[in-house]
C-alpha positions in Angstrom: 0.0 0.0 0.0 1.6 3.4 -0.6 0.9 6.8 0.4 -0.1 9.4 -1.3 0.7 13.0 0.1 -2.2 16.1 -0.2 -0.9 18.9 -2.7 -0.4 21.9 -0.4 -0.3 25.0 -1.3 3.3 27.2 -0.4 3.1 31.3 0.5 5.8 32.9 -1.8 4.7 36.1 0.2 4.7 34.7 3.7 5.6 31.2 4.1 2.5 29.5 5.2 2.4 26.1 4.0 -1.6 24.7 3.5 -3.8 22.0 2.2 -4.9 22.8 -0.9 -8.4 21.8 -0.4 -8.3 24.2 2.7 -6.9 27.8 0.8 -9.4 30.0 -0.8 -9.6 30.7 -4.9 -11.1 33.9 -6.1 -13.9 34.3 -9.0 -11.0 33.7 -11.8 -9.2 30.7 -10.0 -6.6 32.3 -8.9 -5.5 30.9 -5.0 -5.3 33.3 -2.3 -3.4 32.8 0.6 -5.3 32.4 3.5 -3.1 34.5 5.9 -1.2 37.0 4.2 -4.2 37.7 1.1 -1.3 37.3 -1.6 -3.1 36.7 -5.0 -1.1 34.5 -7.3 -2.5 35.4 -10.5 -0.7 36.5 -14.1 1.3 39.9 -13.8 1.3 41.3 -17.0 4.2 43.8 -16.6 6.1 40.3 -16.3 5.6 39.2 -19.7 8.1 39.3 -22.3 4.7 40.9 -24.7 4.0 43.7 -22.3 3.9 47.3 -23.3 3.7 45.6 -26.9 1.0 45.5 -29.5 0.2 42.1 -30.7 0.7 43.4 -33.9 4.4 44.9 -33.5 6.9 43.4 -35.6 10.5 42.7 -34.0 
């Protein structure tokens, strides 16, 4: 028999390490920490496209 360990979810912001059946997920999907309120979601300024048009040539 083997075991099988819970996916948790790991605080970049603060640390906090949580089940990840027991951490919060706003109206997009996006996980929130339960403690701190640090959204992981896409940051655009990030991107290698941003402050780009899709239609600029390189």
């Amino acid at each position: 028999m083997s075991t099988e360990n819970a996916a948790t979810f790991d605080c970049p912001e603060c640390d906090v390490s949580a089940p990840s059946t027991s951490v919060p997920y706003d109206s997009l999907g996006y996980v929130l920490c339960p403690v701190c309120g640090y959204a992981a979601s896409p940051n655009a300024e990030g991107s290698p496209s941003a402050g780009r048009s899709p239609s600029a040539g390189d």
